[in-house]
C-alpha positions as CSV (number, residue, x, y, z in Angstrom):
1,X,70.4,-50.0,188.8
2,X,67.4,-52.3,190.8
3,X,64.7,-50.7,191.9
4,X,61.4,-52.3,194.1
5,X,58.2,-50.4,194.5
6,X,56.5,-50.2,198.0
7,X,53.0,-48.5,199.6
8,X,53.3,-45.8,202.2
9,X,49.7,-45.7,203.2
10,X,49.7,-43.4,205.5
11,X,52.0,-40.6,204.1
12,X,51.6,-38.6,201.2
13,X,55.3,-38.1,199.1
14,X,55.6,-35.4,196.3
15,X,57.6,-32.5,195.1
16,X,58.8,-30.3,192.5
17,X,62.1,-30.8,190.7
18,X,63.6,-28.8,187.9
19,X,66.7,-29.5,185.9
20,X,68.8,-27.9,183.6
21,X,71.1,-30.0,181.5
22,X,74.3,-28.4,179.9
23,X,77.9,-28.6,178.4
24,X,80.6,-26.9,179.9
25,X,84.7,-26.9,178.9
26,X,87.9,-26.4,179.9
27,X,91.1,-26.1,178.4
28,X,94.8,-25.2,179.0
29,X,95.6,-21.8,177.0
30,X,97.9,-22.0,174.3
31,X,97.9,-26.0,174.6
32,X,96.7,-27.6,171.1
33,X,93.8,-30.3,171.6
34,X,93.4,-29.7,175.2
35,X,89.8,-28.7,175.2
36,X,88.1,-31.1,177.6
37,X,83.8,-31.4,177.1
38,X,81.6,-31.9,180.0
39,X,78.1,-32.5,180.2
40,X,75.8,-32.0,183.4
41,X,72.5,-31.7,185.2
42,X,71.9,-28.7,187.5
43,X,68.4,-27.7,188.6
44,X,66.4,-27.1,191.9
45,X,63.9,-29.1,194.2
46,X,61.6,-28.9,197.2
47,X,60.8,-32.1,198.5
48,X,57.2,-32.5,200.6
49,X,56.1,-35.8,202.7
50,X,52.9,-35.2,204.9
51,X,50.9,-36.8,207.2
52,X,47.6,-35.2,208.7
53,X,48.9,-32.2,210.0
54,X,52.7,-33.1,210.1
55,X,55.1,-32.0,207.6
56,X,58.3,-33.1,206.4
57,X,60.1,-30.5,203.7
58,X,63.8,-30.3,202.4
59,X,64.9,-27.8,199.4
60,X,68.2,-27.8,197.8
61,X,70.6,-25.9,199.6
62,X,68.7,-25.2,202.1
63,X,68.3,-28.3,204.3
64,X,65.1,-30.1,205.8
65,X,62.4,-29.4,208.5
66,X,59.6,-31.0,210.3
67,X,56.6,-28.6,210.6
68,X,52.7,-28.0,211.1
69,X,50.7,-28.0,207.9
70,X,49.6,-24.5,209.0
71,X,53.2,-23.6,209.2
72,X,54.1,-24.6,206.1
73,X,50.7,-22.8,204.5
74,X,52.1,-19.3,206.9
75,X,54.7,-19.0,203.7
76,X,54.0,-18.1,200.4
77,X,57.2,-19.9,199.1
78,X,56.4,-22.9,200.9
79,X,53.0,-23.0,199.7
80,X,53.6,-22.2,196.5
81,X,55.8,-24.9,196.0
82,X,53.7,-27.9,198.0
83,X,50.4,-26.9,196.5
84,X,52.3,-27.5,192.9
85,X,53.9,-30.8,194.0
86,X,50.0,-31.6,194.7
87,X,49.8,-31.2,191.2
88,X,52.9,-32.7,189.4
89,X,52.5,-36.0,191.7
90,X,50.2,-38.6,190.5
91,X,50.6,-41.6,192.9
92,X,51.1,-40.4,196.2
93,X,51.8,-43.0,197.8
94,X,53.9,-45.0,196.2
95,X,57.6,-44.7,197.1
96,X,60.7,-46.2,195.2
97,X,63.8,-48.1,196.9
98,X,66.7,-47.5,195.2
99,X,70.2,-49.9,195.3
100,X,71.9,-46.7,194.8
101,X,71.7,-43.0,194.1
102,X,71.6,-41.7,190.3
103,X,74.6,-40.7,190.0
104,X,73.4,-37.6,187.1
105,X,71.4,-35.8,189.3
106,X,74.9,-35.3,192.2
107,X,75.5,-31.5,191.1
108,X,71.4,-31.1,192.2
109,X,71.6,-32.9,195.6
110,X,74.9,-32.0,196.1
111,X,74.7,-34.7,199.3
112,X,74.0,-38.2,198.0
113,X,74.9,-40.4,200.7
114,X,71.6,-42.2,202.4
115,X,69.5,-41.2,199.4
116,X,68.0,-44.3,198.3
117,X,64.3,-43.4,198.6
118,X,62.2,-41.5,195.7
119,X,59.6,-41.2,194.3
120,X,58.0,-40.4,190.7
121,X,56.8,-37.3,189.6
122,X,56.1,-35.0,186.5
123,X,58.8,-32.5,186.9
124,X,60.3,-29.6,185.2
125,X,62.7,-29.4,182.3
126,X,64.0,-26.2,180.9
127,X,66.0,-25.8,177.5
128,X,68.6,-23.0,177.5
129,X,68.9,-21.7,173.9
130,X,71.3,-18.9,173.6
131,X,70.3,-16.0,175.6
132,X,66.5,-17.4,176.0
133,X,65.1,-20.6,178.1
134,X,62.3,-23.0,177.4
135,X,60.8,-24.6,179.7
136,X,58.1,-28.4,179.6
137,X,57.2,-30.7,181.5
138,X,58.6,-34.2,181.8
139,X,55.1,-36.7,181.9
140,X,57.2,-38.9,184.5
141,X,60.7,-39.5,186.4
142,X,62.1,-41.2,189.1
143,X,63.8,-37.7,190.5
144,X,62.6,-37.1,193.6
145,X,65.5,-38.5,196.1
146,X,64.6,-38.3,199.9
147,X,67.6,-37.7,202.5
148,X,65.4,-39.7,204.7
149,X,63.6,-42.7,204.7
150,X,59.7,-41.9,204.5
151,X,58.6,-44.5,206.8
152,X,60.8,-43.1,209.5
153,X,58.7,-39.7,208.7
154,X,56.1,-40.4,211.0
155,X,58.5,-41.2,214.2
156,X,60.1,-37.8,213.8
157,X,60.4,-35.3,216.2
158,X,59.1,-31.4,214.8
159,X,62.1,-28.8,214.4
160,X,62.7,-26.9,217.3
161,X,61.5,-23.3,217.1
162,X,65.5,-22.2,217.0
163,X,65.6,-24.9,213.8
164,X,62.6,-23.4,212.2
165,X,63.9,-19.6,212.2
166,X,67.5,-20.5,211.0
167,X,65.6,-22.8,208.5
168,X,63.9,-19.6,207.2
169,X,66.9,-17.1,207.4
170,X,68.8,-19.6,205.1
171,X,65.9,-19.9,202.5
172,X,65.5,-16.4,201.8
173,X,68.8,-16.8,200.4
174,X,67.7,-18.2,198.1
175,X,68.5,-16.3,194.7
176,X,64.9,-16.4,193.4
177,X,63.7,-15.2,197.0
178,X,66.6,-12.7,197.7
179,X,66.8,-11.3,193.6
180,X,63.4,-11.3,193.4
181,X,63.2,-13.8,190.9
182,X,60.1,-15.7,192.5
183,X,57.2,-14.0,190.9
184,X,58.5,-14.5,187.3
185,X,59.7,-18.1,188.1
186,X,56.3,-18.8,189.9
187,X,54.3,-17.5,187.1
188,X,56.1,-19.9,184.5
189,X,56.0,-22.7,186.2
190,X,52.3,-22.2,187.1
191,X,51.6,-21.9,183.8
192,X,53.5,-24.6,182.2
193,X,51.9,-26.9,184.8
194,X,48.3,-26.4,184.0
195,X,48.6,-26.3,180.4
196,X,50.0,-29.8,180.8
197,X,47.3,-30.8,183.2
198,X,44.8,-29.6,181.0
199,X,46.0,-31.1,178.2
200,X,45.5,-34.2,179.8
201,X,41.6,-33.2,181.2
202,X,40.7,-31.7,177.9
203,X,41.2,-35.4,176.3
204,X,39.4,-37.0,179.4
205,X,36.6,-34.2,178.6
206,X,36.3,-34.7,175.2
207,X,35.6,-38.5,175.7
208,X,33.2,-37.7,178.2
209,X,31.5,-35.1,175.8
210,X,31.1,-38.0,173.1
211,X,29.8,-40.7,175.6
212,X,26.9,-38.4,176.9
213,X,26.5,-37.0,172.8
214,X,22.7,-35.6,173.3
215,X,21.8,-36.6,176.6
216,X,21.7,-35.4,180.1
217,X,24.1,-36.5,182.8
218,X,25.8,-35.5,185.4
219,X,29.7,-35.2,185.2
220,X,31.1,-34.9,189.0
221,X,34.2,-33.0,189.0
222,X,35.2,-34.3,192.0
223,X,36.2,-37.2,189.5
224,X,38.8,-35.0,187.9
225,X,39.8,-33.8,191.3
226,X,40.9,-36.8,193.0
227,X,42.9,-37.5,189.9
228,X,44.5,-34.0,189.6
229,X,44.1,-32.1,192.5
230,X,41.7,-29.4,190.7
231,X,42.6,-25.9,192.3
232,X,40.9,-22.8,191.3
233,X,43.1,-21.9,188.8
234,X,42.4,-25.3,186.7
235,X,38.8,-24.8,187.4
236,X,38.7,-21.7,185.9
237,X,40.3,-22.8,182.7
238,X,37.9,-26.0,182.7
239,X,34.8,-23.0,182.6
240,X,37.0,-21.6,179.6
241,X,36.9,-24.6,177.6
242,X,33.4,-25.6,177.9
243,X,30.6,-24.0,176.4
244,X,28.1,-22.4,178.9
245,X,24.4,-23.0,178.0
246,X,25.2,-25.1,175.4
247,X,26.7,-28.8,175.7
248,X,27.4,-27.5,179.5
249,X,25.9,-26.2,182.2
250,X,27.8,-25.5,186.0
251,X,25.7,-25.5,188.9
252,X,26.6,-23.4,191.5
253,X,23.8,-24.1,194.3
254,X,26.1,-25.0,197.3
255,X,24.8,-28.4,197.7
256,X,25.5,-29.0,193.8
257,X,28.6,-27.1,193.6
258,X,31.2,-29.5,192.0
259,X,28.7,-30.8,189.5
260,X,28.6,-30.3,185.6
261,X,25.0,-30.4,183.7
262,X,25.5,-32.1,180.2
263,X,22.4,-30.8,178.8
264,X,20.4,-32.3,175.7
């Protein structure tokens, strides 16, 4: 399969995507040697483009909408999901045209059609074992397959409010919304995401720490944050894995607010 890189400048493409691989079986009952083996890729996605305030989402089983920014922020589902897409996507930009669809991931996008644009992303992997799952994160794939082409995104119209409600009456079907699986599926994923981001800032730190060995610099974490999209959340753990008063020291005058003191 060919693929050819291209530059969206304009429109930011990202998402999260989870997959689940298994091995399923079928047989005819009281045939000998009839047992027939299966393997398969099942999972879940929420796919984001945006530009400015303009929105562009479409989630597996659900369908696609064009919204407001604030819109999309109104829902905690919605932005839950787009705030960690922020995070799992590293080029933002950059947009993949495909000659055809990957033909593993059908049982996921279940419509594969005109789905010739992706994009690149960390993305979720979980392990059943038994009764128990695991789940990881994948550093990089080409899984993220848009129903639409993304430079047609800008040209399109916003969903109707009649779109918008039937939009949202479909996605609370949604088993994790509906069961009342979303805060424990939330929570994992959360976590599984910043221990792999910090993994990747605690090397970056640690490099850092041994270029400015006993001297006095500044470290701008608005360095980090255009690379990874810092939240709150990572921020918090970055305090947690620096030493306060000793090789670091965090400023938090307002005008000096995303600044860290290496100190001598």
């Amino acid at each position: 399969m060919s693929i050819s890189y291209h530059t969206v400048a304009n429109v930011e493409c990202t998402g999260v995507f989870c997959q689940e691989k298994y091995e399923a079986y079928s047989y005819i009952y009281n045939v000998p040697n009839s047992k027939v083996y299966r393997n398969g890729i099942i999972g879940d996605y929420h796919l984001f483009l945006r530009s400015g305030d303009k929105v562009y989402m479409e989630v597996r089983n659900v369908g696609e909408i064009v919204i407001s920014f604030a819109e999309l922020m109104k829902n905690k589902y919605w932005k839950f999901y787009y705030e960690l897409s922020l995070l799992l996507t590293k080029d933002k930009h950059k947009i993949i045209k495909n000659d055809k669809f990957n033909k593993a991931y059908d049982e996921i996008y279940e419509y594969t059609g005109n789905r010739i644009w992706s994009f690149e992303t960390s993305y979720i992997d979980c392990i059943k074992q038994t009764y128990n799952k695991f789940y990881k994160i994948i550093p990089s794939g080409n899984v993220g397959y848009y129903k639409i082409n993304p430079f047609d995104f800008e040209k399109m119209e916003y969903t109707s409010e009649q779109g918008l409600k039937q939009f949202q009456q479909i996605y609370i079907c949604r088993s994790d919304v509906r069961m009342g699986y979303f805060p424990y599926r939330s929570a994992i994923y959360k976590n599984i995401v910043m221990e792999y981001l910090l993994n990747d800032m605690e090397k970056e730190l640690e490099e850092l720490l041994a270029f400015f060995e006993n001297k006095k610099y500044i470290l701008y974490l608005a360095t980090l944050n255009g690379k990874y999209c810092m939240n709150d959340d990572i921020l918090t753990i970055i305090y947690n894995i620096v030493s306060i008063g000793s090789k670091y020291e965090y400023i938090t005058t307002n005008k000096e607010s995303d600044v860290l003191i290496l100190a001598e």
